[in-house]
N, C-alpha and C positions, 0 to 999 in steps of 0.2 A: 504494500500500500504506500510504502516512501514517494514510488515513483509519483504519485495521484497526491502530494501534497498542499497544502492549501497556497503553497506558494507557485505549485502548479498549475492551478484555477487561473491563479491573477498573473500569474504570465501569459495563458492562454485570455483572459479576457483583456489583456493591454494588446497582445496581437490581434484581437479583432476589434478594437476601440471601444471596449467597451467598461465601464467603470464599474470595477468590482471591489467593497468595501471587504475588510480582516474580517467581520462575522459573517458577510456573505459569503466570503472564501472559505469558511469552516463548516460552516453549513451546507454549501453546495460537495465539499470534501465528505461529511459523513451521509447526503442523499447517495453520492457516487457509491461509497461504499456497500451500501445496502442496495444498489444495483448488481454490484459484481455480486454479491453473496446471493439475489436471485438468480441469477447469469449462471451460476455455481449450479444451484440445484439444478437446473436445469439440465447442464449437463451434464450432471450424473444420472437422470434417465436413458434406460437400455430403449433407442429406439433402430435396432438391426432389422429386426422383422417386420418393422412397419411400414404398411405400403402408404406412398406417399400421396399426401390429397394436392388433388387441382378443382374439387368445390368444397365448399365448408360445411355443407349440407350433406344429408343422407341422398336425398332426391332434390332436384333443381326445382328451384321456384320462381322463376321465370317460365310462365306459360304461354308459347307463341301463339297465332290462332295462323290459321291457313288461309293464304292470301285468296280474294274472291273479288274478280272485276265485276263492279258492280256502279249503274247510275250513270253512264259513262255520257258527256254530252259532246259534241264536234268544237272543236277548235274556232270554228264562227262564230256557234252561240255562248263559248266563253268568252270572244274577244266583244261581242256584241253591243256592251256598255262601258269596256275602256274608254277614257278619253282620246288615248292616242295607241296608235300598234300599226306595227312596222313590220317586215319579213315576219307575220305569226307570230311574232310576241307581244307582248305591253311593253310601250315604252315611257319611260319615267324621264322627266330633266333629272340632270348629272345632280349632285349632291354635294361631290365632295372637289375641293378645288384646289 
């Protein structure tokens, strides 16, 4: 734990400009610590035999539905109350300049 000293912290927060006070430095020194000592249990768990997940779930829940062309109206009768359209599309004045 030497190396994680609270003079560690405030080296590391003077290189990234940031002002770190002596009790914040001790305190964020004993959070670290009780980080590493989760970080610890952890891996002392046997995980050789476990297969590895790519969902978090048992079953996905996200339910797609199956696409169904439906309603479909002609290209006309959408342009038909445009103010303006041009080669089949809507056209809009520019925006950005």
């Amino acid at each position: 734990m030497e190396q994680y000293s609270a003079e560690y912290f405030k080296k590391l927060a003077h290189d990234i400009m940031f002002d770190l006070s002596d009790e914040e430095a001790c305190e964020l020194q004993e959070e670290f610590k009780e980080l590493l000592e989760q970080i610890e249990v952890l891996d002392k768990i046997d995980t050789e035999n476990v297969e590895e997940m790519i969902y978090p779930f048992e079953a996905e829940t996200v339910f797609l539905r199956e696409d169904k062309v439906e309603n479909v109206i002609s290209q006309e009768a959408a342009l038909s109350n445009v103010k303006s359209a041009k080669a089949g599309h809507v056209h809009v004045p520019k925006v950005v300049k």
